[in-house]
N, C-alpha and C positions, 0 to 999 in steps of 0.2 A: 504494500500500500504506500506509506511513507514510502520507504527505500524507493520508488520509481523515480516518486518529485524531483530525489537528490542527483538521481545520476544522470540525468540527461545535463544539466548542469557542468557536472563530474567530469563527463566526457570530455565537454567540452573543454573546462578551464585545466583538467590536469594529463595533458596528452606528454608532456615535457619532460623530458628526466628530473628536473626537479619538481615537480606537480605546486607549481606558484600558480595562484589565481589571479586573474586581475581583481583590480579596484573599480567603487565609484560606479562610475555608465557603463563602463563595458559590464562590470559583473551587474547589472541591474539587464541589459540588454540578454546577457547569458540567461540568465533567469526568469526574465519574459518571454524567451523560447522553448523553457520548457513545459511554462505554465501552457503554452498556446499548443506543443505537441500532446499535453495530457487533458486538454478541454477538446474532447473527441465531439461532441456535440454543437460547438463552436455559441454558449451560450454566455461565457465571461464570468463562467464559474467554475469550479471543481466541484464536482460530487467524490465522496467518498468511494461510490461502485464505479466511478474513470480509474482512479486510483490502486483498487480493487482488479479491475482486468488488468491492468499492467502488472501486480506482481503476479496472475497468472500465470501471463507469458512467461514472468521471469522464470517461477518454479519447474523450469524445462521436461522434469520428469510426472511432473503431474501429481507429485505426492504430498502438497502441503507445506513441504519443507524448504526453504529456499536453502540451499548452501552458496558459498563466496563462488566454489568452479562454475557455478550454475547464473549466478550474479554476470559472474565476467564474463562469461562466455556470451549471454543474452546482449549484453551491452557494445561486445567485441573490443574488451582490452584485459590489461591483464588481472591478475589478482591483488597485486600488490599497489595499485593504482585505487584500487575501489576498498580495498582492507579498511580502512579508516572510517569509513563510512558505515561500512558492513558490521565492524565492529560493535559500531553505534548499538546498529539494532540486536546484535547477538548478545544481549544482555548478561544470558545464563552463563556462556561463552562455550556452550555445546557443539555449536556447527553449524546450527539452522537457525534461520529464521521463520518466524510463521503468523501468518497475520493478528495472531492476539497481540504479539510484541510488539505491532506497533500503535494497538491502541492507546498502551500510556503515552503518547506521544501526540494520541488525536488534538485534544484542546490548545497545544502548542501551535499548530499546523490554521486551524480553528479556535482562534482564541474566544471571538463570542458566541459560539456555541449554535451558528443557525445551521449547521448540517450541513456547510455547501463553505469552499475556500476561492474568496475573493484575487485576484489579483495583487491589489495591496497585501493580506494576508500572508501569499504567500510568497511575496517578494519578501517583505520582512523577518519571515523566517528563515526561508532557502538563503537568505545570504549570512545573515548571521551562524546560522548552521553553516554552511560553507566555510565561511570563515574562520573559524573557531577548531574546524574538523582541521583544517590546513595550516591552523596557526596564524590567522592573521585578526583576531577579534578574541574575544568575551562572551558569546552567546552563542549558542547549541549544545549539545550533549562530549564535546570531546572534553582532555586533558584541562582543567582549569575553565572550564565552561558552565559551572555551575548556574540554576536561573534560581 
């Protein structure tokens, strides 16, 4: 669910050997392209079930489970590009991810709770997430990113 929002971003900003993200416009610009590839209905919202068919896809083998191989392979890079993120969501730190993991994360994503992620919404997430996973900020779930 989450995990989708993040990596089309991901893709984008961390292709480099050092996985530096831009700043500012460009990462604002990065970030309204993925909001626009995951608003499949083209109505200037996120529903939760847009969100929802993407980690689908991602779960390659159909079992619920997403793992990191499974992550990179769908996204097509590698695993150590996307680890950080993946991380994220592998709470337990078993292997998988699976869509209850990423409900504690729903109201972040949705902060006022109407079931459906704004554009503003989820710019100000996805970047602060972003940036925090790669070390350039204070907000999201990495290293010293406590909310």
């Amino acid at each position: 669910m989450l995990t989708v929002a993040i990596v089309s971003a991901c893709i984008a900003l961390c292709s480099s050997a050092t996985w530096q993200i831009p700043h500012g416009h460009d990462l604002k610009v990065i970030v309204d392209n993925g909001f626009k590839a995951f608003d499949t209905n083209h109505d200037g919202v996120l529903s939760f079930q847009e969100l929802e068919i993407v980690y689908q896809k991602e779960d390659l083998n159909h079992d619920g489970n997403l793992t990191l191989a499974e992550y990179a392979s769908y996204w097509h890079t590698t695993q150590d590009v996307l680890a950080p993120i993946y991380n994220v969501w592998d709470k337990d730190g078993d292997g998988y991810v699976q869509p209850d993991h990423m409900l504690d994360y729903k109201h972040l994503l949705d902060p006022n709770g109407d079931g459906t992620v704004s554009l503003h919404e989820y710019e100000h997430y996805m970047t602060g997430f972003l940036e925090c996973v790669y070390g350039h900020g204070e907000h999201g779930h990495g290293h010293n990113c406590d909310h």
